[in-house]
C-alpha positions in Angstrom: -25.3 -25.9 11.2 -26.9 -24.7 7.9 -24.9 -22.8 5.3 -26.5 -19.2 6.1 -25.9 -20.1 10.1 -22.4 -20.9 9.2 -21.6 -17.6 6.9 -23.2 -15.6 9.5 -21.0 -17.1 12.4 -17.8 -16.0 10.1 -19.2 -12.8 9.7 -19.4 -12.1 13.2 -16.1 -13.9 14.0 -14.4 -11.5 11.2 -16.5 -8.1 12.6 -14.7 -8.9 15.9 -11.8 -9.4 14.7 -11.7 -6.6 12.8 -13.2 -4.4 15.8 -10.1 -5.6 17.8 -7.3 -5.0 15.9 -9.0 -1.1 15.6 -8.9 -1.3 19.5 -5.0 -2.4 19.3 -4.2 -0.1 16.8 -5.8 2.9 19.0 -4.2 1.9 21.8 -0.3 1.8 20.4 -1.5 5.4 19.0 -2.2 6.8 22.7 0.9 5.2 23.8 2.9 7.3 21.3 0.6 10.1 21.9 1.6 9.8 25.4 5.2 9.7 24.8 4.9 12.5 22.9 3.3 14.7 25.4 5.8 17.3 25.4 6.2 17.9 21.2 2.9 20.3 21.8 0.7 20.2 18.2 2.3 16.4 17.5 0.4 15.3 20.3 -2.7 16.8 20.0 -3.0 15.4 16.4 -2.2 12.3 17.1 -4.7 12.0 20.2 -7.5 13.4 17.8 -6.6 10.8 15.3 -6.8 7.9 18.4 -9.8 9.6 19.6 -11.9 9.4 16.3 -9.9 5.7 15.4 -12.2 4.7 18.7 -15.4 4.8 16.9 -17.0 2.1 14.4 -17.9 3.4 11.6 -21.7 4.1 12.3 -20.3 6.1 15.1 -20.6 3.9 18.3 -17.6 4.1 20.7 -15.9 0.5 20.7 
């Protein structure tokens, strides 16, 4: 494996990694947003925070 194959491999490898620790993050969020369903305004925020936390940053949904 050449040198530019290899960087690009740990790139990718780093991008996913990255794209799934977004995706656990999000998902402990909705679980507290969840819990929270009864503390009105808490909630909301913190779904729309989970909600936009669930897009990469060019916009695509994960």
């Amino acid at each position: 494996m050449t040198k530019l194959q290899n960087k690009l491999r740990h790139m990718r490898l780093f991008e996913l990694m990255r794209q799934r620790e977004m995706a656990s993050h999000v998902s402990r969020k909705l679980r507290v947003s969840r819990l929270t369903d009864d503390d009105g305004e808490e909630a909301i925020l913190l779904r729309t925070l989970a909600s936009r936390s669930l897009t990469t940053p060019h916009n695509r949904p994960v």
